[in-house]
C-alpha positions as CSV (number, residue, x, y, z in Angstrom):
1,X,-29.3,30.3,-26.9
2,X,-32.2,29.0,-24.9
3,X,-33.5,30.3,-21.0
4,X,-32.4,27.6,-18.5
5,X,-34.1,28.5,-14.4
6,X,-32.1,25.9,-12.1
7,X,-28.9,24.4,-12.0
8,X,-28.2,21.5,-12.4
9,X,-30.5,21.7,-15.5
10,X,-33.4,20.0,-15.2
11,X,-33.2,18.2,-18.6
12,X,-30.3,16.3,-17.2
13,X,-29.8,12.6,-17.5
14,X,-27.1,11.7,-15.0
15,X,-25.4,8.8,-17.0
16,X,-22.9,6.7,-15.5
17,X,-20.0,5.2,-18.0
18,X,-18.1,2.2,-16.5
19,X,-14.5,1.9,-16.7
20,X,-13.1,-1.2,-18.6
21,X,-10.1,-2.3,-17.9
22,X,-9.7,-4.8,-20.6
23,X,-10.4,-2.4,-23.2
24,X,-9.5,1.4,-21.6
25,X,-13.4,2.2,-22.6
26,X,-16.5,3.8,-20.4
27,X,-19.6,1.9,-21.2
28,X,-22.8,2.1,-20.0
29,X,-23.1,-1.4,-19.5
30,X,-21.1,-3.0,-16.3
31,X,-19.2,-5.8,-16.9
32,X,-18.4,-8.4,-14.1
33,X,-14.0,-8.0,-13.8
34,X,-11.5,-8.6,-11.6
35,X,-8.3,-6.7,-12.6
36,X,-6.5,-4.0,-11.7
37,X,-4.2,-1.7,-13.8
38,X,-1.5,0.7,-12.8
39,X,0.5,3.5,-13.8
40,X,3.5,5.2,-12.7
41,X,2.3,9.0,-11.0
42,X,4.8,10.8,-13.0
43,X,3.7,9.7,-16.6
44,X,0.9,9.7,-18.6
45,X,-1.6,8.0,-16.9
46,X,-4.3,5.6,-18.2
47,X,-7.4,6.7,-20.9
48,X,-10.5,5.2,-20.8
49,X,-12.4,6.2,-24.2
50,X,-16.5,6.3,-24.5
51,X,-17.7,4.9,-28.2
52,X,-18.0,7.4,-31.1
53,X,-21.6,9.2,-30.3
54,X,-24.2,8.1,-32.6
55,X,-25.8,11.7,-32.4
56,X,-25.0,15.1,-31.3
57,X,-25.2,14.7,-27.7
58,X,-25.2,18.0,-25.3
59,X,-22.8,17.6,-21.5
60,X,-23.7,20.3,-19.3
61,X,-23.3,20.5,-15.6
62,X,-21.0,19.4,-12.8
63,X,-19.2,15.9,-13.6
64,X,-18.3,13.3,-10.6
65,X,-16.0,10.5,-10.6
66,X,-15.5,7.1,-8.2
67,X,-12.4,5.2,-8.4
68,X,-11.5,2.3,-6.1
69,X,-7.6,2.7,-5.8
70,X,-4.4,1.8,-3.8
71,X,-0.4,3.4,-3.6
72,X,2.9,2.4,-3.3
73,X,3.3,4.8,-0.6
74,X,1.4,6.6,2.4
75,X,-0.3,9.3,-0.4
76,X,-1.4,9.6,-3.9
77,X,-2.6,12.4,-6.0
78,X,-5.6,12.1,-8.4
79,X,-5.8,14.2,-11.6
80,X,-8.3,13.5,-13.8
81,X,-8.9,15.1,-17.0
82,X,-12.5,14.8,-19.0
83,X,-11.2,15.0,-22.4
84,X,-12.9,15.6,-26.1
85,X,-11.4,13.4,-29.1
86,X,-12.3,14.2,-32.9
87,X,-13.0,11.2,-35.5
88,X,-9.0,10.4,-36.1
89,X,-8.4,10.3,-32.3
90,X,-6.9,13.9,-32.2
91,X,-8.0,16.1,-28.6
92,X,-10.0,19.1,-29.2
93,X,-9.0,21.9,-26.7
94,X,-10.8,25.2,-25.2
95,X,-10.2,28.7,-24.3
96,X,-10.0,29.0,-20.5
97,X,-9.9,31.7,-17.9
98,X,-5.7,32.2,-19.0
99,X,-4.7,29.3,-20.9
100,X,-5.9,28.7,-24.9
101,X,-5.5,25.3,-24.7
102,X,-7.3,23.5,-22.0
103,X,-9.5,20.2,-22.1
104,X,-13.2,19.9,-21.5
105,X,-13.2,19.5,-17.4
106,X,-10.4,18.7,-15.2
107,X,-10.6,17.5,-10.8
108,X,-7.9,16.7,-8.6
109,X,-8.0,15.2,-5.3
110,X,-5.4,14.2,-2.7
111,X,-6.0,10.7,-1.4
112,X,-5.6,11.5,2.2
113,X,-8.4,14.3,1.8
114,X,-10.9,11.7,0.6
115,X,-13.5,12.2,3.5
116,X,-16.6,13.5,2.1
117,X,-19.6,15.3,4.3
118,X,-22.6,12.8,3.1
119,X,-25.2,15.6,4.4
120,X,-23.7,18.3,1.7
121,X,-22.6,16.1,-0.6
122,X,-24.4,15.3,-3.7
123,X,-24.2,12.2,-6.6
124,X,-22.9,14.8,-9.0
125,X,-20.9,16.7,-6.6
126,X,-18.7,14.9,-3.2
127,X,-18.3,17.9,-0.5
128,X,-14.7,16.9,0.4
129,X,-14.8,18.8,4.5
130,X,-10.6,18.5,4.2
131,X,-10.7,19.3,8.2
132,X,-8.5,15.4,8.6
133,X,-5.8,14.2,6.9
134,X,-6.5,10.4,6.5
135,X,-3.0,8.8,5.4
136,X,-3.0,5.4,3.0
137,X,-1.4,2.1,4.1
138,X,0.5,1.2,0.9
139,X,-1.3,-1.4,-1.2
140,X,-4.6,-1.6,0.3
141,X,-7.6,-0.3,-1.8
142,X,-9.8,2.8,-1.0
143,X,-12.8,3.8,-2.3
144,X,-12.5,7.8,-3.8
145,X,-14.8,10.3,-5.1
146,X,-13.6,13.3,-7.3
147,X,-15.6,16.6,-7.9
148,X,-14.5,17.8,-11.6
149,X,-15.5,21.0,-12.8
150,X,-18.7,21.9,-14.9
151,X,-18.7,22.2,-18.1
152,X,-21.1,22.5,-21.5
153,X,-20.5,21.0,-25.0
154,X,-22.3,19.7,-27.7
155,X,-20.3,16.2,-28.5
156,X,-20.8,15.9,-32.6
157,X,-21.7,13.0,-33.7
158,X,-19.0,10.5,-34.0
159,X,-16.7,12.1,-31.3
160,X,-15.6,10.3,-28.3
161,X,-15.4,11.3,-24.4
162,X,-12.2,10.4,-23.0
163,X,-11.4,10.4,-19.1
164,X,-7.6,10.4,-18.3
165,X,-6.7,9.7,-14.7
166,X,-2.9,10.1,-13.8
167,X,-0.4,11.5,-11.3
168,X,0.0,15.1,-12.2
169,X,-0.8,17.9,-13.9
170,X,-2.4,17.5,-18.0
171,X,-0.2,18.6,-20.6
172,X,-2.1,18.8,-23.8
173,X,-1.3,17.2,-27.0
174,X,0.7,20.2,-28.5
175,X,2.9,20.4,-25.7
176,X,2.3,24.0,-24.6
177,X,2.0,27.2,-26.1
178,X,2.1,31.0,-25.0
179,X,2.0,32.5,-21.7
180,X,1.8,36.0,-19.6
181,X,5.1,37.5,-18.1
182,X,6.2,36.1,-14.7
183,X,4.2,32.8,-15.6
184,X,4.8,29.3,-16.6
185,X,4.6,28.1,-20.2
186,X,1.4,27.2,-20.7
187,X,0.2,23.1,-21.4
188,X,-3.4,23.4,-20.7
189,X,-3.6,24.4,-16.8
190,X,-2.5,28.1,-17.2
191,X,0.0,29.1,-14.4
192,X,-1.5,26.8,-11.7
193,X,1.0,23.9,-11.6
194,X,0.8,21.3,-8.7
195,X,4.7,21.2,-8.6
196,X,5.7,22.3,-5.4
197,X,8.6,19.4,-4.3
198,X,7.8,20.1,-0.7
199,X,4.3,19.3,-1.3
200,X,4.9,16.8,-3.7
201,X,8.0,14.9,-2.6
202,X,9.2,12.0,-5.2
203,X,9.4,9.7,-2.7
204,X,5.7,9.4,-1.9
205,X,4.1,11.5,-5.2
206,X,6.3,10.1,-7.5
207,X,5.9,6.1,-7.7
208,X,2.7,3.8,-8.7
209,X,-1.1,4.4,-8.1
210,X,-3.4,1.2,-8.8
211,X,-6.7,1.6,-10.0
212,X,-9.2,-1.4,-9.1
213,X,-11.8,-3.4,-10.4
214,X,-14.6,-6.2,-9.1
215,X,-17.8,-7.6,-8.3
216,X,-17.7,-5.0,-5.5
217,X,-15.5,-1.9,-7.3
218,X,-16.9,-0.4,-10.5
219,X,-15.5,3.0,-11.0
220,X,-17.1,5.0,-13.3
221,X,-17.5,8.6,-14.6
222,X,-20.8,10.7,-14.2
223,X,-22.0,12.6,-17.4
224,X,-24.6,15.2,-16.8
225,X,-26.3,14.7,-20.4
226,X,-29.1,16.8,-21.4
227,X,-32.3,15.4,-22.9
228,X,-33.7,15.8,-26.2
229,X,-35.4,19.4,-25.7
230,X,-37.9,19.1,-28.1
């Protein structure tokens, strides 16, 4: 236990990790691309994978995300899941408020609710002002940012960060486990589903979200990583 007086601590080291499309990785490095990769919003989405950490590494603090992306259709939602792998590739889940099984950090964000407030707004944290619903025109690109929640962990040496982006909610690896009366089974977002059919019709929720990459789009995800305290 140690005596931390701000927050964001002031140890941190905001670290941005790329996202490769060639190789579903985050790097530090940026490489020069031009792809883009989809994935239907009602499957599994697409993991990008940091390299196995070559010491124990401590995450603590809000965590930020910029995609460049495009839809089928006049909407899209974002769910992205910060994720912690073990050695043989296997997730390692968390107690949360309700559910035993939940993942390191999780954000969502509805494409038509992308406008941020730049005075509020902070590298680490977009201030979405959700006063103006901004429809998509299928197919062409937009730049997003996503708030995902703080969180704290050592990463052990030769774990690995994984960021899943994909069209609904994240169903862990065990495929869900107990619950409380009156509530859903629960898969690692306790009873708060994003299921609703008249919020989330098939016909504009359900088909392909495109995520982007150029000279001029390099999505990445921001780590807050804590410096050696010694």
């Amino acid at each position: 236990m140690r005596n931390e007086n701000e927050w964001p601590l002031k140890n941190t080291s905001w670290t941005k990790f790329y996202l490769s499309p060639d190789e579903l990785s985050l790097e530090k490095k940026i490489k020069e691309v031009n792809s883009k990769l989809s994935y239907n919003n009602l499957g599994d989405g697409i993991t990008f994978m940091t390299g196995s950490f070559s010491k124990d590494t401590e995450i603590t603090g809000p965590i930020a995300s910029k995609l460049f992306i495009s839809s089928e259709t006049e909407d899209t939602d974002l769910f992205l899941i910060t994720r912690l792998f073990n050695e043989q590739q296997q997730e390692l889940t968390f107690q949360g408020a309700l559910d035993p099984k939940t993942p390191l950090a999780q954000g969502w964000l509805r494409a038509s609710h992308r406008k941020i407030d730049n005075h509020l707004s902070k590298p680490y944290r977009p201030y979405h002002t959700h006063d103006k619903v901004e429809l998509l025109i299928p197919k062409k690109v937009y730049e997003v940012d996503i708030e995902i929640w703080p969180t704290s962990i050592v990463v052990p040496k030769g774990y690995r960060i994984g960021l899943t982006i994909r069209g609904q909610d994240y169903v862990n690896q065990s495929g869900g486990g107990s619950t409380l009366p009156n509530m859903n089974k629960f898969s690692g977002c306790g009873p708060f589903l994003h299921d609703d059919p008249i919020d989330r019709p098939n016909d504009i929720f359900g088909k392909k979200t495109t995520l982007h990459f150029s000279r001029d789009q390099k999505p990445y995800l921001l780590l807050p990583i804590i410096k050696n305290q010694n």
